[in-house]
C-alpha beads as a LAMMPS data file, in Angstrom:
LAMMPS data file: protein, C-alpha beads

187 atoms
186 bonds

1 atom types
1 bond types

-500.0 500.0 xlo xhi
-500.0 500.0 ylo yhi
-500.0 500.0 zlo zhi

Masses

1 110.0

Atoms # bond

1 1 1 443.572 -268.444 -161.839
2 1 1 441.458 -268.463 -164.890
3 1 1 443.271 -265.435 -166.483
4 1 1 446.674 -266.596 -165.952
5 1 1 445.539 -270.104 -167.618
6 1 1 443.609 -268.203 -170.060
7 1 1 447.240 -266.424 -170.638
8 1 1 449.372 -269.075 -170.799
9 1 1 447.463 -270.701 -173.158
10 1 1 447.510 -267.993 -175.576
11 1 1 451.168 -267.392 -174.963
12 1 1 451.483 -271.157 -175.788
13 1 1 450.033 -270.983 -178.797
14 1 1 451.748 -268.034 -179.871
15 1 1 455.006 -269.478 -179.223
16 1 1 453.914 -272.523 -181.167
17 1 1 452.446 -270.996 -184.155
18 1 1 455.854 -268.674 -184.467
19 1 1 458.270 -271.672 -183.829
20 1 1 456.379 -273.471 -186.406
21 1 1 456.279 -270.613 -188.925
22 1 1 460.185 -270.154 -188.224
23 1 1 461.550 -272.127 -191.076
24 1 1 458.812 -272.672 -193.757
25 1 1 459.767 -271.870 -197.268
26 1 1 457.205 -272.436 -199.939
27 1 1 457.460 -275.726 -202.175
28 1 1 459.175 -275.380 -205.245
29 1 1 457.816 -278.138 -207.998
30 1 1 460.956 -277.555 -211.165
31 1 1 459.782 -280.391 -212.980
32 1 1 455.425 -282.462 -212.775
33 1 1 455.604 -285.991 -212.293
34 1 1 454.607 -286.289 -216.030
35 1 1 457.313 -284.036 -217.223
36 1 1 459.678 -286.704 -215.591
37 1 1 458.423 -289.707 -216.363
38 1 1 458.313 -288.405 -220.167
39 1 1 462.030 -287.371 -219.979
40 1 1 463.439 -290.040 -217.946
41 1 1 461.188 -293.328 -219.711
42 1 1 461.211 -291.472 -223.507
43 1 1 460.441 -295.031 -225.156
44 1 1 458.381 -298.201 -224.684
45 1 1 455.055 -299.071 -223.068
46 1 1 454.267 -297.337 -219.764
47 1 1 453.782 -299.261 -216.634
48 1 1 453.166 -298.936 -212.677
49 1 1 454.673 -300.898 -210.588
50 1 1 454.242 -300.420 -206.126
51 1 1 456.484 -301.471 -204.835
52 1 1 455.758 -302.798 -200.880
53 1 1 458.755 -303.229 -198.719
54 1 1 458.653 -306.207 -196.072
55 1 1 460.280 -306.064 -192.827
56 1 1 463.214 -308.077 -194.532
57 1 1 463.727 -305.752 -197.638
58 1 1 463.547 -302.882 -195.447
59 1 1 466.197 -304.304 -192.439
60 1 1 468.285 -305.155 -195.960
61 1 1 468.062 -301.726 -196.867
62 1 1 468.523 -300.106 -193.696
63 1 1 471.946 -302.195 -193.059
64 1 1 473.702 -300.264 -196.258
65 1 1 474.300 -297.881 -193.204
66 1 1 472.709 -294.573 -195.099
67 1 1 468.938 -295.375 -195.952
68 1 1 466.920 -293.874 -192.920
69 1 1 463.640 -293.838 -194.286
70 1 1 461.219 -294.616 -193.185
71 1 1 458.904 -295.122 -196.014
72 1 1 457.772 -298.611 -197.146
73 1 1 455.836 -297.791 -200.533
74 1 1 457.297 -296.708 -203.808
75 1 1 455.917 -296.043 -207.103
76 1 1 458.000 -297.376 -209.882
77 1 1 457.181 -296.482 -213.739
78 1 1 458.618 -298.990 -215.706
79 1 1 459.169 -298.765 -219.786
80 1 1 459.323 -302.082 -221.492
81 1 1 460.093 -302.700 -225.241
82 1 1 457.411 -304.802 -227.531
83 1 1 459.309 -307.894 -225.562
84 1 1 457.836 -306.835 -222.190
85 1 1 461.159 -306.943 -221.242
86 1 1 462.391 -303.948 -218.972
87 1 1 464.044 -301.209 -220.586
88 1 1 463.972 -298.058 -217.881
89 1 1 462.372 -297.321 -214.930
90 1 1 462.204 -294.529 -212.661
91 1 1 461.324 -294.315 -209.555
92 1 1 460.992 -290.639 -207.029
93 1 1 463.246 -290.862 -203.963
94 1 1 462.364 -287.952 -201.158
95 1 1 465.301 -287.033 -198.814
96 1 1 464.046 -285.515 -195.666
97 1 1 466.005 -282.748 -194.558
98 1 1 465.836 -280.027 -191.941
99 1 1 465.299 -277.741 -194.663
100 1 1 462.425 -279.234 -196.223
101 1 1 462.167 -282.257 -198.910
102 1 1 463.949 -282.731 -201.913
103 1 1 462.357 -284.869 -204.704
104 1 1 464.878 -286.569 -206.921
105 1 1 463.468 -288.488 -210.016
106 1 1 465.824 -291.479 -210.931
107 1 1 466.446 -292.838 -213.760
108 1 1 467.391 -296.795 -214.374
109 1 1 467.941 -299.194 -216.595
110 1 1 467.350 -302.661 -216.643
111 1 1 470.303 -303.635 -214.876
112 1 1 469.623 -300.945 -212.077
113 1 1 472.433 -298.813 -213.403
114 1 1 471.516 -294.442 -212.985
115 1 1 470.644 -293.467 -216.457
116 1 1 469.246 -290.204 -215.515
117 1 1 468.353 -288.165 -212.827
118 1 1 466.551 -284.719 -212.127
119 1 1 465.403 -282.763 -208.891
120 1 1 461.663 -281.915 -208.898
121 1 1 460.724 -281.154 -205.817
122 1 1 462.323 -278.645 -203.543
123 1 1 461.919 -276.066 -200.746
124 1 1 462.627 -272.507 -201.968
125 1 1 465.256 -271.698 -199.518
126 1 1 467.325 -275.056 -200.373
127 1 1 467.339 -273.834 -204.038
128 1 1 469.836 -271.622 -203.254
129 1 1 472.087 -274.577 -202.331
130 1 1 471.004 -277.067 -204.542
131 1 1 470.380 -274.859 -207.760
132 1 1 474.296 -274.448 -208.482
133 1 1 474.429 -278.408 -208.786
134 1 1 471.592 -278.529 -211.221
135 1 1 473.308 -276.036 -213.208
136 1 1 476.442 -277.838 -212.841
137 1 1 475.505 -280.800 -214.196
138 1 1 476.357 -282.746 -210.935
139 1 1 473.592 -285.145 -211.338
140 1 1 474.685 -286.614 -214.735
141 1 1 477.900 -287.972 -213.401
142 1 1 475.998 -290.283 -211.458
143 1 1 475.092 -291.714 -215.273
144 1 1 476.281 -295.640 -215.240
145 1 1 476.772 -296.063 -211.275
146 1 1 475.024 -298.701 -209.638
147 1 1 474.322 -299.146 -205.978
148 1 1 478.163 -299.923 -205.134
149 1 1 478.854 -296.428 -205.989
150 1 1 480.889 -294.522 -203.256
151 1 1 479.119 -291.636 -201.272
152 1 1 482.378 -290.034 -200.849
153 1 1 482.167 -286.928 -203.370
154 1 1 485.205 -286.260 -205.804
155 1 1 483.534 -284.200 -208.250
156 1 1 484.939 -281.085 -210.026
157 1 1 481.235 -279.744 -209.617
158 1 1 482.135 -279.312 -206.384
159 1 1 485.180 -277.127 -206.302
160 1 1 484.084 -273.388 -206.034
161 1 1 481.253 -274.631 -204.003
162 1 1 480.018 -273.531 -200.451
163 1 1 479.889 -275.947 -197.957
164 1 1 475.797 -275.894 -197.936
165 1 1 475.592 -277.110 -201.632
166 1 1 478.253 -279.854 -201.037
167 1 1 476.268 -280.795 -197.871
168 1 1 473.389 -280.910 -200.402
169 1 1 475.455 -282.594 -202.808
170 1 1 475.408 -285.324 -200.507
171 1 1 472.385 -285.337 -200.240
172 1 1 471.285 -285.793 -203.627
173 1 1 474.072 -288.704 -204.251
174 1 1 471.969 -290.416 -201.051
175 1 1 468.717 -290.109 -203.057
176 1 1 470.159 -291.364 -206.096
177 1 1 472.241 -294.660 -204.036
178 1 1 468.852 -295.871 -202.423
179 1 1 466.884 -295.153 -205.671
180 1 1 469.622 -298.205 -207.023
181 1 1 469.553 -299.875 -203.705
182 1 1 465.727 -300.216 -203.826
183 1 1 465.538 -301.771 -207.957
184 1 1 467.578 -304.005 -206.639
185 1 1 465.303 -305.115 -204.188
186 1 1 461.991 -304.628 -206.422
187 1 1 463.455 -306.318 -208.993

Bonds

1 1 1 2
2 1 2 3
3 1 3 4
4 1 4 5
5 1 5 6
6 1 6 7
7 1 7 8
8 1 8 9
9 1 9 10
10 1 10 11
11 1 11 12
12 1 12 13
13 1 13 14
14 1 14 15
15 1 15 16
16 1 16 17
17 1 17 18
18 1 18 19
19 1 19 20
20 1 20 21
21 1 21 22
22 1 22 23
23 1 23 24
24 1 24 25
25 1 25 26
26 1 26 27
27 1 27 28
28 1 28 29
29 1 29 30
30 1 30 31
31 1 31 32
32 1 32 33
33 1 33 34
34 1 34 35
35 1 35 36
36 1 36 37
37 1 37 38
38 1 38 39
39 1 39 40
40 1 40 41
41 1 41 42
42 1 42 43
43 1 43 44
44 1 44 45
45 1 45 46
46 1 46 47
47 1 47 48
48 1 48 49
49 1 49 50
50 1 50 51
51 1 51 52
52 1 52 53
53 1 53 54
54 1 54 55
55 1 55 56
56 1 56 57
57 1 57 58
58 1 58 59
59 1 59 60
60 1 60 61
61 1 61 62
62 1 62 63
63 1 63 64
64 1 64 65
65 1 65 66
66 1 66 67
67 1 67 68
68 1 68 69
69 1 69 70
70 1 70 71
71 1 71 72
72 1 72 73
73 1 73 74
74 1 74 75
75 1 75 76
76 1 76 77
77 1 77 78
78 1 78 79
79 1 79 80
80 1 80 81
81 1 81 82
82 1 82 83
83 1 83 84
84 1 84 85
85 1 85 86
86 1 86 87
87 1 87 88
88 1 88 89
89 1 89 90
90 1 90 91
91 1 91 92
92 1 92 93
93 1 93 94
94 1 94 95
95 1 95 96
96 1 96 97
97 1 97 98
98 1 98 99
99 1 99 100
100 1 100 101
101 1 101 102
102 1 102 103
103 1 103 104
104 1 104 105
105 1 105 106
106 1 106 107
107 1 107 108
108 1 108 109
109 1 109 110
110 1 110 111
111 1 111 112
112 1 112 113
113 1 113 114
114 1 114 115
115 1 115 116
116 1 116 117
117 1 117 118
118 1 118 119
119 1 119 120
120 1 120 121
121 1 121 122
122 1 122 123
123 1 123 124
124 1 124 125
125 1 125 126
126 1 126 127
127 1 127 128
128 1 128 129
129 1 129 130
130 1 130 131
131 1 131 132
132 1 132 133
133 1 133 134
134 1 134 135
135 1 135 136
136 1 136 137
137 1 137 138
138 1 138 139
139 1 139 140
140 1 140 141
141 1 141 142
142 1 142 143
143 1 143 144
144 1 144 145
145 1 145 146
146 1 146 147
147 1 147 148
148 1 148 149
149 1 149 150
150 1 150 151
151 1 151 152
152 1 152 153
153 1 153 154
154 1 154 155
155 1 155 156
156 1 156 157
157 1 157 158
158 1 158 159
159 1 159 160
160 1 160 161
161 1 161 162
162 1 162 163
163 1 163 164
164 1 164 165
165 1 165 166
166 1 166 167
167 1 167 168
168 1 168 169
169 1 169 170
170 1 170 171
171 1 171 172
172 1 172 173
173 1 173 174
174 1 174 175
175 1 175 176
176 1 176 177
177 1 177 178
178 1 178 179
179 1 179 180
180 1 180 181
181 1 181 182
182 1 182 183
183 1 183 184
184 1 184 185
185 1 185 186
186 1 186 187
């Protein structure tokens, strides 16, 4: 009895080490927090700002029908003129996918409209995928939207696409609705 046991649980945690190697691809960092914040917020005084969701903001949030996180803290650096008045901020939305995260850094101004936005975060394999939409330009014609933007993609990025990088696409638009969703809610 105590080899079989003493088998099965090596067996076990064989199978669980190699299931849970199966579909790790190293981190890919494109852009450091500071290189985004500097690109993103390039004038005005530098602030944090948390950002703590309550139970409300976050059943508010969750009722737009697409924001399944399940995150409650954000980190919002905020750029204000000599007015203290708000001119940017940006704010790093991570979508969860069964590839590995993606780190988008968003870009907003005052009114919560996108200004900018940049991946800096991703999982090597999903670069494949993702990396003809940075190239594209796909994120910069999410400049001006707010948070009543449509997640139904029309863009001429798109066309000679494969159906993983519009899946991604997706994706990405996601990251950037919330990160408009949310300023609204934070400020």
């Amino acid at each position: 009895m105590k080899k079989f046991l003493t088998a099965f649980i090596i067996s076990a945690i064989f199978m669980g080490s190699s299931f849970a190697l199966a579909h790790v691809s190293p981190n890919v960092k494109l852009v450091t927090t500071k290189q985004a914040v500097s690109q993103l917020l390039p004038n005005g005084k530098l602030f944090l700002k948390n950002v703590h969701l309550n139970n409300s903001q976050v059943e508010t949030l969750k009722s737009s029908g697409h924001w399944n996180s399940h995150e409650t803290n954000y980190k919002f650096f905020v750029s204000r003129d000599k007015n203290n008045s708000i001119q940017r901020a940006v704010v790093f939305i991570t979508e969860f996918t069964r590839h590995g995260p993606i780190v988008v850094a968003v870009s907003l101004d005052s009114n919560g409209k996108v200004m900018d936005a940049m991946v800096t975060d991703i999982q090597m394999e999903t670069l494949e995928w993702v990396g003809p939409l940075i190239r594209s330009g796909f994120l910069k014609e999410f400049r001006g939207k707010g948070s009543e933007f449509s997640l139904d993609l029309q863009s001429k990025s798109l066309a000679q696409t494969s159906s993983m990088t519009r899946s991604f696409a997706h994706i990405l638009a996601n990251a950037i609705k919330r990160s408009t969703q949310l300023y609204q809610i934070a400020f």
